[in-house]
mmCIF file of the N, C-alpha and C atoms, coordinates in Angstrom:
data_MODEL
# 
_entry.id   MODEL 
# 
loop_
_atom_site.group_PDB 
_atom_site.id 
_atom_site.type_symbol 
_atom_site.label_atom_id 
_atom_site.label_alt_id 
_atom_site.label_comp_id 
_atom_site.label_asym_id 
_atom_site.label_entity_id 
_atom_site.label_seq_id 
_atom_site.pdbx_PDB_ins_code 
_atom_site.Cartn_x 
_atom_site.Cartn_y 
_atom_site.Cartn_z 
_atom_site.occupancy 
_atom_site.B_iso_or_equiv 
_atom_site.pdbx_formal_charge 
_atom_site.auth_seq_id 
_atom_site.auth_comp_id 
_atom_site.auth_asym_id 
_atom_site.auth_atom_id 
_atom_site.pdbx_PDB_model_num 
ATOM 1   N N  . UNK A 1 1  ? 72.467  97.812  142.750 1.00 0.00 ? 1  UNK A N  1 
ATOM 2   C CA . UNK A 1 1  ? 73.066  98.336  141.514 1.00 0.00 ? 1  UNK A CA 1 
ATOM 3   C C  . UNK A 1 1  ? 72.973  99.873  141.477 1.00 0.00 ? 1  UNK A C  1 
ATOM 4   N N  . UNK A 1 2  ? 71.990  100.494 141.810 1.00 0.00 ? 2  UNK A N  1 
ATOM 5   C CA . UNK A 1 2  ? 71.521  101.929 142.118 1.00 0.00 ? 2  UNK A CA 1 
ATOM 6   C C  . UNK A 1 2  ? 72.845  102.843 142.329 1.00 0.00 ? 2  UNK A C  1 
ATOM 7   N N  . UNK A 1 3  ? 72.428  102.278 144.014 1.00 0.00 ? 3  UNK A N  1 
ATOM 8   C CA . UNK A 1 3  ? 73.538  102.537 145.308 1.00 0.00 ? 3  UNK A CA 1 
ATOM 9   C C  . UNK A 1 3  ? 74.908  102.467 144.679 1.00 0.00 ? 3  UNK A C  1 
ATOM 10  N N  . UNK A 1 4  ? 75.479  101.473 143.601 1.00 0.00 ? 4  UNK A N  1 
ATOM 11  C CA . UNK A 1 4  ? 76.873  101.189 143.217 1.00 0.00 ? 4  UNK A CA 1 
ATOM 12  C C  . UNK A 1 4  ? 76.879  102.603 142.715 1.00 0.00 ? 4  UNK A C  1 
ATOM 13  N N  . UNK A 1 5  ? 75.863  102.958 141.574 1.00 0.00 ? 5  UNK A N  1 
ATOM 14  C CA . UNK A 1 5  ? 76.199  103.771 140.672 1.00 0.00 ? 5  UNK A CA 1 
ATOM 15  C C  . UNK A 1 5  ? 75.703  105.273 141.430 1.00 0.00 ? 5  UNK A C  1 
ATOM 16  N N  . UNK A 1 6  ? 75.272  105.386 142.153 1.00 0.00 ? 6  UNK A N  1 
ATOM 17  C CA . UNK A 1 6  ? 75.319  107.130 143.196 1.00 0.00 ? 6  UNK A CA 1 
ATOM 18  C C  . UNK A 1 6  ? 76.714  106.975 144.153 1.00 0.00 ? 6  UNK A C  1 
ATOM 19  N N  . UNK A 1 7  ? 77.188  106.142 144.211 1.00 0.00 ? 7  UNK A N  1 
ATOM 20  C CA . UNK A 1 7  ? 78.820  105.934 145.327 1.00 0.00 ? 7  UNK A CA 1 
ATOM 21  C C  . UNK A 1 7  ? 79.603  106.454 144.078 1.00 0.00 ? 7  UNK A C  1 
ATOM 22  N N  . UNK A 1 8  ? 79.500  106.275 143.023 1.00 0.00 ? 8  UNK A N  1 
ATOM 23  C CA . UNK A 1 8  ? 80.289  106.171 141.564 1.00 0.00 ? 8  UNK A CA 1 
ATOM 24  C C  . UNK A 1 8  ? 80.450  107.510 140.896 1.00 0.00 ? 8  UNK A C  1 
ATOM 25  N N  . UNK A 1 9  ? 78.756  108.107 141.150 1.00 0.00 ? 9  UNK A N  1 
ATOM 26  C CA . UNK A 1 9  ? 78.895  109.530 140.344 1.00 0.00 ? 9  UNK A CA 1 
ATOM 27  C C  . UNK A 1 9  ? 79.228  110.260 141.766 1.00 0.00 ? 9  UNK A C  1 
ATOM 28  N N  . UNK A 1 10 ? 79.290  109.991 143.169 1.00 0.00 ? 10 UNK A N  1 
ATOM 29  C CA . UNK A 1 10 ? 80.159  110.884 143.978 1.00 0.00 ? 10 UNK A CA 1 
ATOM 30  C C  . UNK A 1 10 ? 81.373  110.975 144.123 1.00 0.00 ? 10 UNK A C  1 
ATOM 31  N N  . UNK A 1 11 ? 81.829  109.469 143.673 1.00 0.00 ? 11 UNK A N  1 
ATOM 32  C CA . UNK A 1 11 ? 83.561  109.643 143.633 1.00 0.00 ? 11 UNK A CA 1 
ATOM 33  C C  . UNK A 1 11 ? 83.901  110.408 142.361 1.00 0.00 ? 11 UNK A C  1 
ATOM 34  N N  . UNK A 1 12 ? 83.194  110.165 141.067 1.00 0.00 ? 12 UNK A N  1 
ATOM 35  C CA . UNK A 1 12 ? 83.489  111.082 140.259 1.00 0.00 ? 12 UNK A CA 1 
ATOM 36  C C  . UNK A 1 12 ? 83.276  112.811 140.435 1.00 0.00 ? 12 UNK A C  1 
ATOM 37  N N  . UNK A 1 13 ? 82.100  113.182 140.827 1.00 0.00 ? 13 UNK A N  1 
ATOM 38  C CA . UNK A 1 13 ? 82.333  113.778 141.375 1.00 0.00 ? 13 UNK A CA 1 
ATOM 39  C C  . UNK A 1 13 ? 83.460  115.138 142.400 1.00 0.00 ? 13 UNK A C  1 
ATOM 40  N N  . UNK A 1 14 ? 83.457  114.173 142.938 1.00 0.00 ? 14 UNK A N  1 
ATOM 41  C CA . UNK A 1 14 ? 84.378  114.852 143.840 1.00 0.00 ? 14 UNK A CA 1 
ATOM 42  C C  . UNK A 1 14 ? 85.798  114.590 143.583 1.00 0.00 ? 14 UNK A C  1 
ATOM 43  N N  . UNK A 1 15 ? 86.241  113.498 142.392 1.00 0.00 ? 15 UNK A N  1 
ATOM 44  C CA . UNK A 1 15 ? 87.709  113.551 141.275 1.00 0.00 ? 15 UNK A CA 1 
ATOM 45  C C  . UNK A 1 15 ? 87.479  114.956 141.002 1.00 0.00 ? 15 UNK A C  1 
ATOM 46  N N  . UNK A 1 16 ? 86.742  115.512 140.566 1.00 0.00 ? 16 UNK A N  1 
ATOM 47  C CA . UNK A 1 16 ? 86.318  116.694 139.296 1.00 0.00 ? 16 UNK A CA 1 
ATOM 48  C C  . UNK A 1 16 ? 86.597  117.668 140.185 1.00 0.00 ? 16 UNK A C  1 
ATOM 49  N N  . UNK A 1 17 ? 85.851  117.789 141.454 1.00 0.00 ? 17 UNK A N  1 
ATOM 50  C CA . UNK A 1 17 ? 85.926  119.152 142.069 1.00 0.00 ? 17 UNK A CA 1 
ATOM 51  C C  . UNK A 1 17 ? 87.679  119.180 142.948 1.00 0.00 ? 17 UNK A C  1 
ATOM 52  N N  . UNK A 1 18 ? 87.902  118.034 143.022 1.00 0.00 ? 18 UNK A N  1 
ATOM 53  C CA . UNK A 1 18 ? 89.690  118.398 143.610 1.00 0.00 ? 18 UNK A CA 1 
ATOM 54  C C  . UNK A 1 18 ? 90.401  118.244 142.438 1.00 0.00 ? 18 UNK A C  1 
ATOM 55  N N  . UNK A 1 19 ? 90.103  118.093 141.059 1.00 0.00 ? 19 UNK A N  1 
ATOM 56  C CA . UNK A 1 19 ? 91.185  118.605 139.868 1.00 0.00 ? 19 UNK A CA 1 
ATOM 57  C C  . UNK A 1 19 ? 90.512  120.315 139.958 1.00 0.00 ? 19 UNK A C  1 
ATOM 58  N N  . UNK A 1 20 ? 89.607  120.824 140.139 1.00 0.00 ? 20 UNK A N  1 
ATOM 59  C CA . UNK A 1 20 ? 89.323  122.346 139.953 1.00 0.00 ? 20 UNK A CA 1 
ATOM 60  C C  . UNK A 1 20 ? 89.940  122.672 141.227 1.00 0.00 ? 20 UNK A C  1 
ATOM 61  N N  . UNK A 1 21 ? 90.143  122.519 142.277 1.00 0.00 ? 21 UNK A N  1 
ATOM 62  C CA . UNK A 1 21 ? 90.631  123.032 143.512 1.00 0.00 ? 21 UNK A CA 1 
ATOM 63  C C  . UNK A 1 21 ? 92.634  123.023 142.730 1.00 0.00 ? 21 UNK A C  1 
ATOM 64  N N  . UNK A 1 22 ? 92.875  122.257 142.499 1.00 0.00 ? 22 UNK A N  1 
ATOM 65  C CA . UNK A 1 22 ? 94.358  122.013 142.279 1.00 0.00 ? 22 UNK A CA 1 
ATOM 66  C C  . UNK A 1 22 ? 94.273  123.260 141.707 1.00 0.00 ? 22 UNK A C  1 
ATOM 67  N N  . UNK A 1 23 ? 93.390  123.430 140.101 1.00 0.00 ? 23 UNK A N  1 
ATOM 68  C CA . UNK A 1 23 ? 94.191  124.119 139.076 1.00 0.00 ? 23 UNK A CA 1 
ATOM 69  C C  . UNK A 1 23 ? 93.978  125.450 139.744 1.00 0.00 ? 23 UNK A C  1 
ATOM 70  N N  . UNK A 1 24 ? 93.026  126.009 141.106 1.00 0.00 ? 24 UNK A N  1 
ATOM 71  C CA . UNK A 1 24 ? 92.759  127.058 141.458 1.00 0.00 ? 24 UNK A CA 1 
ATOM 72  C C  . UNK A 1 24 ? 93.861  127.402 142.397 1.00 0.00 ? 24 UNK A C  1 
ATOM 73  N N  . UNK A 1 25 ? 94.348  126.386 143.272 1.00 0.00 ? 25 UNK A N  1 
ATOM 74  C CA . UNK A 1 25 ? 95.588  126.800 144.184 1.00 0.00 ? 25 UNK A CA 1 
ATOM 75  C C  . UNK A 1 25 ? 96.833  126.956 143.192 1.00 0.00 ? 25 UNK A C  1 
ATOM 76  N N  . UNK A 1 26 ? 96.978  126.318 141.515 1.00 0.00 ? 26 UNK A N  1 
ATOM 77  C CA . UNK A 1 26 ? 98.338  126.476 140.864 1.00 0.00 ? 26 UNK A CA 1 
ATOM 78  C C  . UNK A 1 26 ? 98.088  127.572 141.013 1.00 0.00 ? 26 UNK A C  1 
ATOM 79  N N  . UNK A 1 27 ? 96.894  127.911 140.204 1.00 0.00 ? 27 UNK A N  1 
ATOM 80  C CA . UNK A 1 27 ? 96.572  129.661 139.824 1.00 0.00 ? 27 UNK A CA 1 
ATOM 81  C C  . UNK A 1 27 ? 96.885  130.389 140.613 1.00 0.00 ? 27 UNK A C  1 
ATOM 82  N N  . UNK A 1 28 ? 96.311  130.318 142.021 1.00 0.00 ? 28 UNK A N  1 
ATOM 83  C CA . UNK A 1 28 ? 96.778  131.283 143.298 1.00 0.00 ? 28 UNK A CA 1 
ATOM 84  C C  . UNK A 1 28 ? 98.064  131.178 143.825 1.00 0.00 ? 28 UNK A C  1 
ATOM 85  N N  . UNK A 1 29 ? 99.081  130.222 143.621 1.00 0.00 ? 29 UNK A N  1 
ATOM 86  C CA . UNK A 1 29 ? 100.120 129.757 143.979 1.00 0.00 ? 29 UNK A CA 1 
ATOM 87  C C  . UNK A 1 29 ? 101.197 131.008 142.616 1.00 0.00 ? 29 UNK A C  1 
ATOM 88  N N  . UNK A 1 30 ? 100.595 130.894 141.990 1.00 0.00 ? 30 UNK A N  1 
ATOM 89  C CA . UNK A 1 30 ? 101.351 131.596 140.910 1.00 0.00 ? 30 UNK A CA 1 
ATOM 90  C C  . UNK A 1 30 ? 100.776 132.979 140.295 1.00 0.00 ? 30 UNK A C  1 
ATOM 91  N N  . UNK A 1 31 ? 99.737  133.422 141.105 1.00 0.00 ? 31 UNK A N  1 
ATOM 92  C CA . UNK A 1 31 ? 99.866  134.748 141.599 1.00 0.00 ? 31 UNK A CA 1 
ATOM 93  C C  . UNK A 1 31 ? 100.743 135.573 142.759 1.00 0.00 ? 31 UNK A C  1 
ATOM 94  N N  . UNK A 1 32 ? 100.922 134.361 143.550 1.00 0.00 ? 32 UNK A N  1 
ATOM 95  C CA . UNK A 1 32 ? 101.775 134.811 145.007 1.00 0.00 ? 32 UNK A CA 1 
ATOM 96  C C  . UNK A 1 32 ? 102.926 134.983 144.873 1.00 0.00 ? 32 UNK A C  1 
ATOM 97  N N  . UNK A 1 33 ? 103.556 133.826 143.908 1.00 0.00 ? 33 UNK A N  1 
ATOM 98  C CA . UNK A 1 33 ? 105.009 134.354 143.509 1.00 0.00 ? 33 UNK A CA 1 
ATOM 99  C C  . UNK A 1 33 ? 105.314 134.999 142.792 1.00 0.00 ? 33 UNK A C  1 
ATOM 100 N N  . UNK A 1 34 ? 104.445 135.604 141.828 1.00 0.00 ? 34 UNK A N  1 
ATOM 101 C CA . UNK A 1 34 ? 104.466 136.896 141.693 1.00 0.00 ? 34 UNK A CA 1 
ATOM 102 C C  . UNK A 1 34 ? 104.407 138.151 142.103 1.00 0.00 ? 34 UNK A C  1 
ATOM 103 N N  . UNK A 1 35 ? 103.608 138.434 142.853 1.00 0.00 ? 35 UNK A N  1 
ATOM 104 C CA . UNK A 1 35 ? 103.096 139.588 143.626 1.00 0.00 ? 35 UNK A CA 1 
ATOM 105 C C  . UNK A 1 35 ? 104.650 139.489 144.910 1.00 0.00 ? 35 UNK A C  1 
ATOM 106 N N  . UNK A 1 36 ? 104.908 138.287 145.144 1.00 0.00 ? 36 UNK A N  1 
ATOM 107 C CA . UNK A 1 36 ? 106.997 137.903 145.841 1.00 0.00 ? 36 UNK A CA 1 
ATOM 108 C C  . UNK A 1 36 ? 107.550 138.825 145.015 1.00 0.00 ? 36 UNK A C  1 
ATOM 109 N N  . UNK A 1 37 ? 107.811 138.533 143.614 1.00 0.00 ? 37 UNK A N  1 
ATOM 110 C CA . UNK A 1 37 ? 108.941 138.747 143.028 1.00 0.00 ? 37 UNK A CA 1 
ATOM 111 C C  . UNK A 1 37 ? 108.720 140.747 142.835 1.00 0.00 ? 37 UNK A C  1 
ATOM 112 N N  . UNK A 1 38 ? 107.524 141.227 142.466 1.00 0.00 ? 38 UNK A N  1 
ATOM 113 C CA . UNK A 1 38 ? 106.992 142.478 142.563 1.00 0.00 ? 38 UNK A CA 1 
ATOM 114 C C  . UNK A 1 38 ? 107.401 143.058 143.578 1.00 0.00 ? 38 UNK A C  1 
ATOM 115 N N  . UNK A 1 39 ? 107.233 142.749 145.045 1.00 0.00 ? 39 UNK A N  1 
ATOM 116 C CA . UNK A 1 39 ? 107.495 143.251 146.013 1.00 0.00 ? 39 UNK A CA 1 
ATOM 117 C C  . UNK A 1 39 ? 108.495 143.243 146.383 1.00 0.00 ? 39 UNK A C  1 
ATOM 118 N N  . UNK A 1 40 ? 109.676 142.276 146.173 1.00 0.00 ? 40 UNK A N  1 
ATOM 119 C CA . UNK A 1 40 ? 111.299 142.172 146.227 1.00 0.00 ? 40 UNK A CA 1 
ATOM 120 C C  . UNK A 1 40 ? 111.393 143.265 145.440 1.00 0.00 ? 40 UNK A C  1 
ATOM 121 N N  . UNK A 1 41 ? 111.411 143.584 144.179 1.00 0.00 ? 41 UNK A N  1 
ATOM 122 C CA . UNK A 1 41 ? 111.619 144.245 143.532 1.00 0.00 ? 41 UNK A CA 1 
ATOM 123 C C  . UNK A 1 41 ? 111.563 145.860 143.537 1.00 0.00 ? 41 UNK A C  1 
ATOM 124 N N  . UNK A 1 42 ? 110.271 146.216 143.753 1.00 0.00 ? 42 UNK A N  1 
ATOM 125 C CA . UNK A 1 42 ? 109.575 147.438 144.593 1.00 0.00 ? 42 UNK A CA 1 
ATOM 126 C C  . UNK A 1 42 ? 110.743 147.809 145.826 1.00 0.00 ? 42 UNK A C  1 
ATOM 127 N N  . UNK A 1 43 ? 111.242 146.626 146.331 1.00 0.00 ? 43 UNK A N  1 
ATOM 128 C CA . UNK A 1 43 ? 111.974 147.027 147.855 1.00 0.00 ? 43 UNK A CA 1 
ATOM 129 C C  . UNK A 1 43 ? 113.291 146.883 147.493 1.00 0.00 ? 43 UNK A C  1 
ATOM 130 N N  . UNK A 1 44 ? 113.490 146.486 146.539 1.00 0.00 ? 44 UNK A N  1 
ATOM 131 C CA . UNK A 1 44 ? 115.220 147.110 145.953 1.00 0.00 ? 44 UNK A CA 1 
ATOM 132 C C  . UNK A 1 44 ? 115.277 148.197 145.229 1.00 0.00 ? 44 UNK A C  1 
ATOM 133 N N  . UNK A 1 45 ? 114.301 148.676 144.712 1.00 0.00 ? 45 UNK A N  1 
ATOM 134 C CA . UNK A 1 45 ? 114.021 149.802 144.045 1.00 0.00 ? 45 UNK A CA 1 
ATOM 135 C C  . UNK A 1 45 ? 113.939 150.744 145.005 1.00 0.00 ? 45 UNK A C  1 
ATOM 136 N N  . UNK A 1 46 ? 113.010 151.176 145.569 1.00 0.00 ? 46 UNK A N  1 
ATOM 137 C CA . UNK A 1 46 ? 112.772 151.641 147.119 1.00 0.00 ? 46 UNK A CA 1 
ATOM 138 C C  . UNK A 1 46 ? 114.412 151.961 148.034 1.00 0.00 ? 46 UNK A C  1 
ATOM 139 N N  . UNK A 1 47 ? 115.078 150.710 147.998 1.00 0.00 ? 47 UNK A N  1 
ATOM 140 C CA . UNK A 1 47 ? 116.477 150.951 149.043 1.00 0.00 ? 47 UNK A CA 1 
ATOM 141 C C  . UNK A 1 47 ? 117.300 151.707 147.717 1.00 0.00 ? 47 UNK A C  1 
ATOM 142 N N  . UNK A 1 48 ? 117.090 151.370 146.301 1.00 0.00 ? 48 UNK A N  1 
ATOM 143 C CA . UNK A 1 48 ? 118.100 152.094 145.629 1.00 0.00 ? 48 UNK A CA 1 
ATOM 144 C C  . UNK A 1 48 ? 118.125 153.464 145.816 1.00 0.00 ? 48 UNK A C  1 
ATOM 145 N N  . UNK A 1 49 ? 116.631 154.332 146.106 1.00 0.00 ? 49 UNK A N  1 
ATOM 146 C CA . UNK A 1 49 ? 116.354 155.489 145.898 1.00 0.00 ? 49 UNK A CA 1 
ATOM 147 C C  . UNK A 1 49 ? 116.527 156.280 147.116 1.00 0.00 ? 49 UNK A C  1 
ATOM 148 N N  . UNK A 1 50 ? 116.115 155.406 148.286 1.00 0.00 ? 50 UNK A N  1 
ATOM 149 C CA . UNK A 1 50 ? 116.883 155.686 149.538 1.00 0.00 ? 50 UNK A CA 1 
ATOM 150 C C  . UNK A 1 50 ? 118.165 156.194 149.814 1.00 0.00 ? 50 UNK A C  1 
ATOM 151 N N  . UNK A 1 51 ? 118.953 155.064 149.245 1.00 0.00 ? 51 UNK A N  1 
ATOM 152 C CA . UNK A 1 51 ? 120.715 155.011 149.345 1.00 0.00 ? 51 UNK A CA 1 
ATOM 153 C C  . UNK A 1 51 ? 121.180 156.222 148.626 1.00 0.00 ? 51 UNK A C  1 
ATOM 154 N N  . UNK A 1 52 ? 120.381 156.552 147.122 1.00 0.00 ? 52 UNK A N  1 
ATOM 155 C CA . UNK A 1 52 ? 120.651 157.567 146.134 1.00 0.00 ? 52 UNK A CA 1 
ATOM 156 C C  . UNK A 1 52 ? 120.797 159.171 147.344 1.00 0.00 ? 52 UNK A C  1 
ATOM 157 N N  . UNK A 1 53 ? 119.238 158.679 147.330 1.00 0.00 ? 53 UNK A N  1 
ATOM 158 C CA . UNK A 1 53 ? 119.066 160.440 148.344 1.00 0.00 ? 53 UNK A CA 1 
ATOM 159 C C  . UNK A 1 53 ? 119.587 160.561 149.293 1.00 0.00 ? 53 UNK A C  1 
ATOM 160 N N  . UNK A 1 54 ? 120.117 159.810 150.414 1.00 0.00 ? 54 UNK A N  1 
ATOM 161 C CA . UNK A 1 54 ? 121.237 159.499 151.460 1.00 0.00 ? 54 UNK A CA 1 
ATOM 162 C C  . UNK A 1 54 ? 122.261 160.005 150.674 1.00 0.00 ? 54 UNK A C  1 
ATOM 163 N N  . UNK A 1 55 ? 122.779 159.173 149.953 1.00 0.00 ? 55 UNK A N  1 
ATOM 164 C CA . UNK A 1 55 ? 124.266 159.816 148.963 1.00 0.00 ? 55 UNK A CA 1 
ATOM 165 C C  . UNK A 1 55 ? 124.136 161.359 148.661 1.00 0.00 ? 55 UNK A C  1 
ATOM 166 N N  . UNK A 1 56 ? 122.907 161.673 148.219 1.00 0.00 ? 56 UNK A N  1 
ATOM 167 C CA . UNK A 1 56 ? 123.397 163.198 147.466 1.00 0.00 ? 56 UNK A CA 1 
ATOM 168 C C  . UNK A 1 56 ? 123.241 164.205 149.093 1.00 0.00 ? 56 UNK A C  1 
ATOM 169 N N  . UNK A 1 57 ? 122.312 163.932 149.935 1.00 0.00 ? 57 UNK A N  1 
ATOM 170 C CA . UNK A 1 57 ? 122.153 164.663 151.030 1.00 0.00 ? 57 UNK A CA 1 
ATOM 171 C C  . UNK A 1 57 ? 123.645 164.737 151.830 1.00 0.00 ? 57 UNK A C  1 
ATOM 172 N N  . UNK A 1 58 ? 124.479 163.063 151.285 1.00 0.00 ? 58 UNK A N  1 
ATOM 173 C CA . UNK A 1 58 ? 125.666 163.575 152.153 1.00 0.00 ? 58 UNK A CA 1 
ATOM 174 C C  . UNK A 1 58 ? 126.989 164.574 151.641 1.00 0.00 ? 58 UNK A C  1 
ATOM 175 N N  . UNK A 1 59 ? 126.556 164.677 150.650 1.00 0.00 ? 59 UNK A N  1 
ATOM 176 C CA . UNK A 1 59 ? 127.553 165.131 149.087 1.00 0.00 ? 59 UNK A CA 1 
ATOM 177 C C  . UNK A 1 59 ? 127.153 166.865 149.684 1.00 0.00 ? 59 UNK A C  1 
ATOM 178 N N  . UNK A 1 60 ? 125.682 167.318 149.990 1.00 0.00 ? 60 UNK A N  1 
ATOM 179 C CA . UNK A 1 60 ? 125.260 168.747 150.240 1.00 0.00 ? 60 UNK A CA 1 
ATOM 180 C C  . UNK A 1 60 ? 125.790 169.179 151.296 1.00 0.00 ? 60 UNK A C  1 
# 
């Protein structure tokens, strides 16, 4: 009966610690596509200012 109930609080257990692993990879999962969408962004910004100063250097 012991043994049932230490097999019992390890499966619980270890339910508990892979629902905290999930909500830690959403979390990190949805920092990453952020820090994506930042860096797309940054690098269209970046080519706009490029293309800009290209343009006026060819205008001089």
């Amino acid at each position: 009966m012991r043994l049932d109930q230490r097999i019992l609080d390890r499966l619980e257990l270890r339910r508990h610690i892979g629902e905290e692993h999930r909500l830690i990879l959403g979390v990190l999962q949805f920092f990453l596509n952020a820090a994506q969408v930042a860096a797309g962004t940054l690098c269209l910004i970046g080519k706009g200012w490029l293309d800009h100063r290209t343009g006026q250097q060819a205008k001089a």
